[in-house]
C-alpha positions as CSV (number, residue, x, y, z in Angstrom):
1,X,-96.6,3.9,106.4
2,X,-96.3,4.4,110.2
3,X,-99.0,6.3,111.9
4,X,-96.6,8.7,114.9
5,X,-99.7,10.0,116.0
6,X,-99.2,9.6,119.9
7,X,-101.8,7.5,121.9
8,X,-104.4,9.1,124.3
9,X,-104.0,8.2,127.8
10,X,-106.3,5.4,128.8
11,X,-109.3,7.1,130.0
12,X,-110.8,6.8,133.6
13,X,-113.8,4.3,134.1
14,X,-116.2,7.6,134.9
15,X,-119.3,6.9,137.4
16,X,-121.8,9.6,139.2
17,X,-119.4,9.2,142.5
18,X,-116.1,10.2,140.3
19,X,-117.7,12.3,137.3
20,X,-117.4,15.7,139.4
21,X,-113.7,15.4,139.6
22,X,-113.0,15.0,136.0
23,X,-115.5,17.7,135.2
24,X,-113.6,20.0,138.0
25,X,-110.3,19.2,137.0
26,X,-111.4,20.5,133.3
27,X,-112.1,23.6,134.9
28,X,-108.8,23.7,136.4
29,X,-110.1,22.8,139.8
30,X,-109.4,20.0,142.6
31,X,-112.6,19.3,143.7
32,X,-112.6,16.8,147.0
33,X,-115.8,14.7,147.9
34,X,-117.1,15.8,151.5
35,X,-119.5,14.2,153.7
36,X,-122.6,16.3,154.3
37,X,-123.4,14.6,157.5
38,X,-119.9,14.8,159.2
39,X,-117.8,17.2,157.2
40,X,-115.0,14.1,156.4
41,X,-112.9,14.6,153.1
42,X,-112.9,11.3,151.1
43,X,-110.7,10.5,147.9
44,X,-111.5,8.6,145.8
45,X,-114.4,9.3,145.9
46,X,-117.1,6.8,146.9
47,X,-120.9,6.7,147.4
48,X,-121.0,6.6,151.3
49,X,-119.0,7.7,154.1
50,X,-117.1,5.7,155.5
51,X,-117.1,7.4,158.9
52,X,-121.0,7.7,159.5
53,X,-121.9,5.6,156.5
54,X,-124.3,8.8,155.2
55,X,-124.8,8.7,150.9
56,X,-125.4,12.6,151.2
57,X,-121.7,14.4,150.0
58,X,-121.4,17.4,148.2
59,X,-117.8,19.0,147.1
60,X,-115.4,21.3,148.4
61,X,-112.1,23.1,146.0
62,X,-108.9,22.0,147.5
63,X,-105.9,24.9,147.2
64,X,-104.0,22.5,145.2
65,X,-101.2,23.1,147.4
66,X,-99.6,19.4,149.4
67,X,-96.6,17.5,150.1
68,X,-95.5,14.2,148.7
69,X,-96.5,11.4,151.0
70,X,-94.9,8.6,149.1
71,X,-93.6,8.2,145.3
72,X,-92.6,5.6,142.6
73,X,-90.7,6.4,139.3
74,X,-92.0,3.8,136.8
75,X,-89.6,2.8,134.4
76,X,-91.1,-0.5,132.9
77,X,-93.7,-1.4,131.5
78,X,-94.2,1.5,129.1
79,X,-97.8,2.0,128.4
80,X,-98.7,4.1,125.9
81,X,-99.9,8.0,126.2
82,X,-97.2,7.9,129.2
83,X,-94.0,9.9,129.2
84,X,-91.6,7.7,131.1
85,X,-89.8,7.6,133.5
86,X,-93.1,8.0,135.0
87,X,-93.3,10.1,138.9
88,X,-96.6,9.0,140.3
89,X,-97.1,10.4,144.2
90,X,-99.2,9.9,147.1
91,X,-100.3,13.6,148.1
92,X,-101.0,14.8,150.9
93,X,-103.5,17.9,150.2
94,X,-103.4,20.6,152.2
95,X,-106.9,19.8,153.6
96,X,-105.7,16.4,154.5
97,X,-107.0,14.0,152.3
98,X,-104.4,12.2,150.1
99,X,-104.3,12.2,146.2
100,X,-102.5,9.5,143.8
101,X,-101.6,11.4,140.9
102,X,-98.3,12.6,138.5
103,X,-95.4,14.9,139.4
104,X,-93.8,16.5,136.9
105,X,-91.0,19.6,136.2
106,X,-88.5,18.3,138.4
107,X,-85.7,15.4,137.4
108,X,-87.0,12.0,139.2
109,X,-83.9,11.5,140.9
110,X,-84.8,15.0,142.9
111,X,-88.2,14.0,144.3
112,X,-88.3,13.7,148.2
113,X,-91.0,12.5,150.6
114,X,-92.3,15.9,152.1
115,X,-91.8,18.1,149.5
116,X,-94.2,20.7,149.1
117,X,-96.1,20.4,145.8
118,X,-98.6,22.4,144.3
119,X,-101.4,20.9,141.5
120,X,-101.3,22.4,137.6
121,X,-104.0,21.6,135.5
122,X,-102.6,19.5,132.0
123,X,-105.2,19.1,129.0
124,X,-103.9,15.6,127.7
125,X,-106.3,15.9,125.2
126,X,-109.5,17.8,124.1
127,X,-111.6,15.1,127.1
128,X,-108.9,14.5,129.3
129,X,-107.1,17.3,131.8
130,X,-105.9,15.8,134.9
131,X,-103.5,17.6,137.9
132,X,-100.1,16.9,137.5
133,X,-98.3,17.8,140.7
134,X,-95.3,20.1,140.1
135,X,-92.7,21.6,143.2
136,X,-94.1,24.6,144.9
137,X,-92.3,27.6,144.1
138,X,-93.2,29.7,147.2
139,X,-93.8,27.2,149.9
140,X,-95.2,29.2,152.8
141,X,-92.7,29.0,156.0
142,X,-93.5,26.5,159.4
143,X,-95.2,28.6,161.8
144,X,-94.4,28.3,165.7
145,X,-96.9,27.7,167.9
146,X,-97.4,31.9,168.1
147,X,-98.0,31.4,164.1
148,X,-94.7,33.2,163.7
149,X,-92.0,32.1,161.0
């Protein structure tokens, strides 16, 4: 008999610099790591600034909303717990740190460097939710210099 039960997603190698993330993203929030001392955005996470070299951070909730910086559809090797083909992006948050995570609702052939994205939340399982970068429906307009569209 053949067991169809689908494999998990590998799970991340969770430390006390990266644990916050997971536990925010299972809230449905994109927490970023902050610098206490200098204000500087840092993902991934790590345990000192790189900047002024401070261990003090804390966390600040990102809007979710970015563009994509760069992109790779992944066609081979299949690993399991992965629907393929496989959209992983460099985004560009909002705030301006960047983010390496999946895109998904849109045909792979139809994702553009600088397209306006905006983070969901997916439960992969009962431990796992991750954000999964989907296009923004209501991209807010370029503003002039008056902050006029």
């Amino acid at each position: 008999m053949t067991d169809t039960t689908p494999a998990l997603r590998p799970r991340p190698a969770l430390t006390q610099d990266i644990a916050f993330f997971f536990e925010g993203a299972k809230e449905h929030k994109l927490l970023i790591q902050r610098c206490t001392s200098c204000g500087r955005l840092r993902h991934p996470p790590l345990p000192a600034c790189a900047a002024c070299r401070s261990f003090d951070w804390d966390t600040v909730e990102s809007s979710g909303r970015g563009t994509i910086f760069s992109f790779v559809v992944t066609h081979y090797p299949k690993v399991p717990g992965f629907e393929y083909p496989l959209v992983v992006a460099l985004v560009e948050l909002e705030e301006g740190t960047r983010l390496m995570a999946n895109v998904g609702g849109i045909d792979p052939a139809d994702v553009r460097i600088g397209q306006p994205v905006v983070a969901r939340f997916v439960a992969h399982d009962d431990d796992l939710t991750l954000p999964v970068f989907y296009p923004d429906p209501d991209p807010e307009p370029d503003l002039d210099a008056e902050g006029t569209a």
